[in-house]
C-alpha positions as CSV (number, residue, x, y, z in Angstrom):
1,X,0.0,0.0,0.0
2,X,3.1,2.4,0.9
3,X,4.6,1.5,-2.1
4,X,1.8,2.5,-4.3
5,X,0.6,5.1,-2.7
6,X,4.0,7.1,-2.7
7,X,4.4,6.3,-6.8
8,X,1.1,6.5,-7.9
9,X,-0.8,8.9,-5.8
10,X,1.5,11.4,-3.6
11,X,2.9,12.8,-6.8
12,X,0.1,13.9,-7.7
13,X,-1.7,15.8,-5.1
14,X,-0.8,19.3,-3.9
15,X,-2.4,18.9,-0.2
16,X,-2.6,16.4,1.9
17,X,-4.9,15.5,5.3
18,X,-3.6,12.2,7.4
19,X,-6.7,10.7,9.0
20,X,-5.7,9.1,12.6
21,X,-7.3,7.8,16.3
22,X,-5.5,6.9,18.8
23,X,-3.6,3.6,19.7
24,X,-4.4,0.9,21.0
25,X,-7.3,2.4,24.2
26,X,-5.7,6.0,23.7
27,X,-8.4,7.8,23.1
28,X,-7.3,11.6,21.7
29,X,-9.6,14.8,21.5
30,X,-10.1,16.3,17.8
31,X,-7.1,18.0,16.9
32,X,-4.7,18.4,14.1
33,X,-0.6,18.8,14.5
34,X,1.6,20.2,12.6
35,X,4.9,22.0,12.4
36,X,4.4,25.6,13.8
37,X,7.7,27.1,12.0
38,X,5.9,26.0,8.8
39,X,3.5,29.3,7.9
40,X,1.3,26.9,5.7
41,X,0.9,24.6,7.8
42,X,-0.2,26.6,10.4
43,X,-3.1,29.0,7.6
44,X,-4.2,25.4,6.8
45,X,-4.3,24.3,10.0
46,X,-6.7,27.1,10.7
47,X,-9.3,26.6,8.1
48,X,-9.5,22.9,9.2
49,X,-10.3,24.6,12.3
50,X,-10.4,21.7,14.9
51,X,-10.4,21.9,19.2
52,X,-7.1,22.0,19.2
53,X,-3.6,22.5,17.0
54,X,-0.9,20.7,18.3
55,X,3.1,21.6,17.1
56,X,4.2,18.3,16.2
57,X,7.3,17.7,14.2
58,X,8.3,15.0,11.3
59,X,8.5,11.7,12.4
60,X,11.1,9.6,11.0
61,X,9.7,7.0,8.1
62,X,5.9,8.8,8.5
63,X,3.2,10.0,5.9
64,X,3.8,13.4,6.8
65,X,7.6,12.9,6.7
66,X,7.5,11.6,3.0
67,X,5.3,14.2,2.3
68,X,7.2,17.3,3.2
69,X,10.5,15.9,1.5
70,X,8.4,15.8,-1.3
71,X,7.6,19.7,-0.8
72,X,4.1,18.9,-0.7
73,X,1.5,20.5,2.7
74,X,0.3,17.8,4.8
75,X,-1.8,18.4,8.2
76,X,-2.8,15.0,10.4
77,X,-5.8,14.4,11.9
78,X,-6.4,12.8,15.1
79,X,-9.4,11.8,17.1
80,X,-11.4,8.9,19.0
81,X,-9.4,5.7,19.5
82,X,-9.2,2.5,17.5
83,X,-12.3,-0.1,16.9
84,X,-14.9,2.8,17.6
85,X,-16.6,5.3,16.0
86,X,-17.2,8.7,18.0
87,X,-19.8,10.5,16.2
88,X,-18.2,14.1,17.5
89,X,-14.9,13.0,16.5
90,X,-16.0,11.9,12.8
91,X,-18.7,15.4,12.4
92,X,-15.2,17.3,13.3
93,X,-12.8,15.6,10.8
94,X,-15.4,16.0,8.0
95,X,-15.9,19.8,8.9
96,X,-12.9,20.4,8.6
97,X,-12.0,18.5,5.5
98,X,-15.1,21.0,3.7
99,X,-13.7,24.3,5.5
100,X,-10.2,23.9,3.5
101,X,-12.0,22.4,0.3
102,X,-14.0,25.8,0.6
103,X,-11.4,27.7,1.2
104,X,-9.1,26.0,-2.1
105,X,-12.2,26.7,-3.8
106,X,-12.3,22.9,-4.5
107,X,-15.8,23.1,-4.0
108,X,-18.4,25.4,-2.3
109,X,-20.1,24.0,1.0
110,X,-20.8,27.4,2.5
111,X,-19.0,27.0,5.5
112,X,-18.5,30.1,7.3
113,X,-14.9,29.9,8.2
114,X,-14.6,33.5,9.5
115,X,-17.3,32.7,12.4
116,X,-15.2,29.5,13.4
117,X,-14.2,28.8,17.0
118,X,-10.7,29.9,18.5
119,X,-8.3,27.1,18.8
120,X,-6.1,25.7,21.4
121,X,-2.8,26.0,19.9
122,X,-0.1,23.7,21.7
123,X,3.4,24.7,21.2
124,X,5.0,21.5,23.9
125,X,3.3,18.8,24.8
126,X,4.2,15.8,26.8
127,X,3.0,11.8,28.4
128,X,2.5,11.3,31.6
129,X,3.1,7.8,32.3
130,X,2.1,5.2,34.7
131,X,4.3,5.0,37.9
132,X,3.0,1.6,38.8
133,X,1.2,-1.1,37.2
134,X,-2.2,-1.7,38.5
135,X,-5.8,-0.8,38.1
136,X,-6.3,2.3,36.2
137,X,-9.3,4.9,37.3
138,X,-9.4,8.3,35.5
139,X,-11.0,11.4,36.8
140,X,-9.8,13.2,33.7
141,X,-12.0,14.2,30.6
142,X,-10.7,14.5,27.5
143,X,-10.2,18.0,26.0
144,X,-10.5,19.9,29.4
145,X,-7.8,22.2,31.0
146,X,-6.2,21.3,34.1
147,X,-4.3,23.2,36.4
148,X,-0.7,22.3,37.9
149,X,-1.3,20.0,40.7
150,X,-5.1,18.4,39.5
151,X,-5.6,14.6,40.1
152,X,-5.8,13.4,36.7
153,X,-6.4,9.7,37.8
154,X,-5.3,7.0,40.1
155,X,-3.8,3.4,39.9
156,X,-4.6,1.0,42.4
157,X,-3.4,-3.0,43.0
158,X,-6.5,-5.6,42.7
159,X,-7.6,-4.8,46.0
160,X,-7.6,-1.2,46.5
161,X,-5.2,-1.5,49.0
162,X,-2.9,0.7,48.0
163,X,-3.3,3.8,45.6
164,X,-1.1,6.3,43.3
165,X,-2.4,9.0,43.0
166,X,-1.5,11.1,39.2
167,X,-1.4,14.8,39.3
168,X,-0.7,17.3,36.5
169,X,2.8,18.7,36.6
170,X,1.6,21.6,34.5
171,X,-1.6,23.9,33.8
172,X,-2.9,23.3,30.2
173,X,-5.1,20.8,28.5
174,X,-5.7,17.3,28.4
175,X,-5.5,15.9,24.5
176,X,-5.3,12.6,25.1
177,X,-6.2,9.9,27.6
178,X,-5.3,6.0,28.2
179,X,-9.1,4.2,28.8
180,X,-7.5,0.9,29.3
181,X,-8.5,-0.7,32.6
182,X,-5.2,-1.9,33.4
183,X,-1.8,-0.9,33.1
184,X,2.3,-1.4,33.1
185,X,4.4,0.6,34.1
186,X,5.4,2.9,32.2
187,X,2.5,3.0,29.6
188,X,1.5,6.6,28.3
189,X,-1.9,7.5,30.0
190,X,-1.8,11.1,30.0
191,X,-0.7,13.7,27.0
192,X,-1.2,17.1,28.2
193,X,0.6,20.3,27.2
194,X,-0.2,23.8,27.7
195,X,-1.6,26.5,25.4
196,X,0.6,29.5,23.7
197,X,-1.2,32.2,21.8
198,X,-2.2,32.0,17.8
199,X,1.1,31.5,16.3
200,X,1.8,32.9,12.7
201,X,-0.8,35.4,14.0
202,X,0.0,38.0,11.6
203,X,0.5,35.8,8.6
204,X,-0.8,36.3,5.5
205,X,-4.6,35.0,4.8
206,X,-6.0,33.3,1.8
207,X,-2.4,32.8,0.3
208,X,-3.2,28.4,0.2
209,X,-3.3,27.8,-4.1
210,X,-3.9,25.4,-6.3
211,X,-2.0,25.1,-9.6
212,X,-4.2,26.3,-12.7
Protein backbone atom coordinates (compact mmCIF):
# COMPACT_ATOMS: atom_id res chain seq x y z
CA UNK A 1 0.00 0.00 0.00
CA UNK A 2 3.05 2.45 0.94
CA UNK A 3 4.59 1.49 -2.15
CA UNK A 4 1.77 2.54 -4.34
CA UNK A 5 0.60 5.13 -2.66
CA UNK A 6 3.97 7.07 -2.73
CA UNK A 7 4.40 6.27 -6.78
CA UNK A 8 1.10 6.52 -7.87
CA UNK A 9 -0.76 8.90 -5.82
CA UNK A 10 1.50 11.38 -3.61
CA UNK A 11 2.86 12.76 -6.81
CA UNK A 12 0.11 13.89 -7.68
CA UNK A 13 -1.71 15.78 -5.14
CA UNK A 14 -0.85 19.30 -3.90
CA UNK A 15 -2.35 18.94 -0.18
CA UNK A 16 -2.65 16.39 1.89
CA UNK A 17 -4.90 15.45 5.29
CA UNK A 18 -3.62 12.19 7.43
CA UNK A 19 -6.70 10.65 9.04
CA UNK A 20 -5.74 9.13 12.64
CA UNK A 21 -7.34 7.83 16.29
CA UNK A 22 -5.55 6.93 18.77
CA UNK A 23 -3.63 3.64 19.72
CA UNK A 24 -4.43 0.91 20.99
CA UNK A 25 -7.27 2.37 24.18
CA UNK A 26 -5.70 5.99 23.71
CA UNK A 27 -8.38 7.78 23.09
CA UNK A 28 -7.26 11.61 21.67
CA UNK A 29 -9.63 14.77 21.49
CA UNK A 30 -10.14 16.31 17.80
CA UNK A 31 -7.09 17.97 16.85
CA UNK A 32 -4.72 18.44 14.07
CA UNK A 33 -0.64 18.84 14.45
CA UNK A 34 1.55 20.21 12.58
CA UNK A 35 4.94 22.02 12.39
CA UNK A 36 4.43 25.57 13.81
CA UNK A 37 7.68 27.13 12.04
CA UNK A 38 5.85 26.02 8.77
CA UNK A 39 3.51 29.29 7.86
CA UNK A 40 1.33 26.92 5.68
CA UNK A 41 0.86 24.62 7.78
CA UNK A 42 -0.15 26.61 10.39
CA UNK A 43 -3.10 29.04 7.57
CA UNK A 44 -4.24 25.42 6.82
CA UNK A 45 -4.33 24.29 9.96
CA UNK A 46 -6.69 27.12 10.73
CA UNK A 47 -9.35 26.56 8.07
CA UNK A 48 -9.50 22.88 9.22
CA UNK A 49 -10.33 24.56 12.32
CA UNK A 50 -10.38 21.69 14.93
CA UNK A 51 -10.37 21.94 19.19
CA UNK A 52 -7.14 22.02 19.19
CA UNK A 53 -3.55 22.51 16.97
CA UNK A 54 -0.87 20.71 18.26
CA UNK A 55 3.09 21.56 17.08
CA UNK A 56 4.17 18.30 16.22
CA UNK A 57 7.28 17.70 14.19
CA UNK A 58 8.30 14.96 11.32
CA UNK A 59 8.51 11.74 12.38
CA UNK A 60 11.09 9.56 11.00
CA UNK A 61 9.68 6.97 8.07
CA UNK A 62 5.92 8.83 8.48
CA UNK A 63 3.17 9.97 5.92
CA UNK A 64 3.82 13.38 6.80
CA UNK A 65 7.61 12.89 6.69
CA UNK A 66 7.48 11.57 2.96
CA UNK A 67 5.34 14.22 2.30
CA UNK A 68 7.21 17.35 3.21
CA UNK A 69 10.48 15.93 1.53
CA UNK A 70 8.44 15.76 -1.27
CA UNK A 71 7.57 19.68 -0.82
CA UNK A 72 4.06 18.91 -0.65
CA UNK A 73 1.51 20.45 2.66
CA UNK A 74 0.30 17.78 4.81
CA UNK A 75 -1.80 18.38 8.20
CA UNK A 76 -2.82 15.01 10.37
CA UNK A 77 -5.76 14.44 11.86
CA UNK A 78 -6.41 12.83 15.13
CA UNK A 79 -9.43 11.76 17.10
CA UNK A 80 -11.41 8.92 19.00
CA UNK A 81 -9.38 5.66 19.54
CA UNK A 82 -9.16 2.48 17.53
CA UNK A 83 -12.26 -0.06 16.89
CA UNK A 84 -14.92 2.76 17.60
CA UNK A 85 -16.59 5.33 15.96
CA UNK A 86 -17.20 8.71 18.02
CA UNK A 87 -19.81 10.52 16.16
CA UNK A 88 -18.16 14.06 17.46
CA UNK A 89 -14.95 13.02 16.50
CA UNK A 90 -16.00 11.87 12.84
CA UNK A 91 -18.66 15.43 12.39
CA UNK A 92 -15.19 17.32 13.28
CA UNK A 93 -12.82 15.61 10.85
CA UNK A 94 -15.35 16.01 8.01
CA UNK A 95 -15.92 19.79 8.85
CA UNK A 96 -12.85 20.45 8.56
CA UNK A 97 -11.97 18.48 5.49
CA UNK A 98 -15.08 21.02 3.67
CA UNK A 99 -13.73 24.33 5.46
CA UNK A 100 -10.15 23.90 3.54
CA UNK A 101 -12.01 22.39 0.26
CA UNK A 102 -13.97 25.81 0.58
CA UNK A 103 -11.39 27.66 1.19
CA UNK A 104 -9.09 26.03 -2.14
CA UNK A 105 -12.16 26.70 -3.82
CA UNK A 106 -12.32 22.87 -4.52
CA UNK A 107 -15.82 23.06 -3.96
CA UNK A 108 -18.37 25.41 -2.32
CA UNK A 109 -20.06 24.04 1.03
CA UNK A 110 -20.79 27.41 2.47
CA UNK A 111 -19.04 26.96 5.50
CA UNK A 112 -18.45 30.15 7.30
CA UNK A 113 -14.92 29.88 8.17
CA UNK A 114 -14.60 33.55 9.46
CA UNK A 115 -17.30 32.66 12.38
CA UNK A 116 -15.22 29.52 13.42
CA UNK A 117 -14.23 28.78 17.04
CA UNK A 118 -10.74 29.93 18.45
CA UNK A 119 -8.27 27.06 18.79
CA UNK A 120 -6.14 25.71 21.43
CA UNK A 121 -2.83 26.04 19.95
CA UNK A 122 -0.07 23.72 21.75
CA UNK A 123 3.42 24.75 21.22
CA UNK A 124 5.01 21.52 23.94
CA UNK A 125 3.34 18.76 24.78
CA UNK A 126 4.24 15.78 26.79
CA UNK A 127 3.03 11.77 28.41
CA UNK A 128 2.47 11.25 31.61
CA UNK A 129 3.14 7.75 32.33
CA UNK A 130 2.10 5.23 34.74
CA UNK A 131 4.29 4.95 37.94
CA UNK A 132 2.98 1.55 38.75
CA UNK A 133 1.20 -1.14 37.17
CA UNK A 134 -2.21 -1.68 38.49
CA UNK A 135 -5.81 -0.75 38.14
CA UNK A 136 -6.29 2.31 36.15
CA UNK A 137 -9.35 4.89 37.34
CA UNK A 138 -9.44 8.29 35.48
CA UNK A 139 -11.01 11.43 36.79
CA UNK A 140 -9.76 13.18 33.71
CA UNK A 141 -11.98 14.18 30.64
CA UNK A 142 -10.74 14.48 27.46
CA UNK A 143 -10.19 18.04 26.00
CA UNK A 144 -10.52 19.85 29.41
CA UNK A 145 -7.76 22.23 30.98
CA UNK A 146 -6.22 21.33 34.07
CA UNK A 147 -4.29 23.16 36.36
CA UNK A 148 -0.67 22.28 37.93
CA UNK A 149 -1.35 20.00 40.69
CA UNK A 150 -5.06 18.35 39.46
CA UNK A 151 -5.60 14.58 40.06
CA UNK A 152 -5.80 13.42 36.72
CA UNK A 153 -6.37 9.65 37.82
CA UNK A 154 -5.31 7.02 40.12
CA UNK A 155 -3.76 3.42 39.89
CA UNK A 156 -4.58 0.98 42.44
CA UNK A 157 -3.45 -3.02 43.00
CA UNK A 158 -6.49 -5.57 42.69
CA UNK A 159 -7.57 -4.77 46.03
CA UNK A 160 -7.62 -1.21 46.47
CA UNK A 161 -5.17 -1.51 49.04
CA UNK A 162 -2.88 0.68 47.96
CA UNK A 163 -3.26 3.81 45.60
CA UNK A 164 -1.06 6.34 43.32
CA UNK A 165 -2.43 8.97 43.02
CA UNK A 166 -1.46 11.12 39.18
CA UNK A 167 -1.37 14.75 39.33
CA UNK A 168 -0.69 17.31 36.51
CA UNK A 169 2.79 18.74 36.57
CA UNK A 170 1.64 21.56 34.47
CA UNK A 171 -1.59 23.93 33.76
CA UNK A 172 -2.87 23.35 30.19
CA UNK A 173 -5.05 20.83 28.51
CA UNK A 174 -5.72 17.31 28.44
CA UNK A 175 -5.49 15.88 24.46
CA UNK A 176 -5.28 12.60 25.12
CA UNK A 177 -6.25 9.90 27.63
CA UNK A 178 -5.34 6.00 28.23
CA UNK A 179 -9.10 4.23 28.77
CA UNK A 180 -7.53 0.91 29.29
CA UNK A 181 -8.48 -0.67 32.59
CA UNK A 182 -5.17 -1.88 33.44
CA UNK A 183 -1.83 -0.87 33.12
CA UNK A 184 2.26 -1.36 33.12
CA UNK A 185 4.36 0.58 34.15
CA UNK A 186 5.45 2.85 32.20
CA UNK A 187 2.48 3.02 29.61
CA UNK A 188 1.54 6.59 28.34
CA UNK A 189 -1.87 7.46 30.03
CA UNK A 190 -1.82 11.12 29.99
CA UNK A 191 -0.74 13.67 27.03
CA UNK A 192 -1.19 17.13 28.17
CA UNK A 193 0.63 20.25 27.19
CA UNK A 194 -0.16 23.79 27.75
CA UNK A 195 -1.64 26.47 25.41
CA UNK A 196 0.60 29.47 23.72
CA UNK A 197 -1.20 32.19 21.79
CA UNK A 198 -2.20 31.98 17.82
CA UNK A 199 1.13 31.55 16.30
CA UNK A 200 1.84 32.93 12.73
CA UNK A 201 -0.83 35.39 14.00
CA UNK A 202 0.02 37.98 11.56
CA UNK A 203 0.48 35.77 8.58
CA UNK A 204 -0.80 36.34 5.52
CA UNK A 205 -4.64 35.00 4.81
CA UNK A 206 -6.00 33.30 1.79
CA UNK A 207 -2.36 32.75 0.34
CA UNK A 208 -3.22 28.42 0.24
CA UNK A 209 -3.32 27.85 -4.06
CA UNK A 210 -3.92 25.36 -6.25
CA UNK A 211 -1.98 25.07 -9.65
CA UNK A 212 -4.24 26.27 -12.72
Amino acid sequence: FAFHFMKEIAPKVDYVIDFHTGSAQRSNASQVRCVFSNTTSIELAKVFNPPFIINSSYISKSVREAMNKMGKNILLFEGGKTNSINEVVVKEGLDGIKRVMDYLEIRNFKTDISEARIPIFVQSSKWIRASHAGMLLVFAKIGEKIEKGELLGVISDPFGKIERKIKSPIQGYVFCVNETPIVNKGDAIFHVGPSVENPEDNAPRNSLKLPD
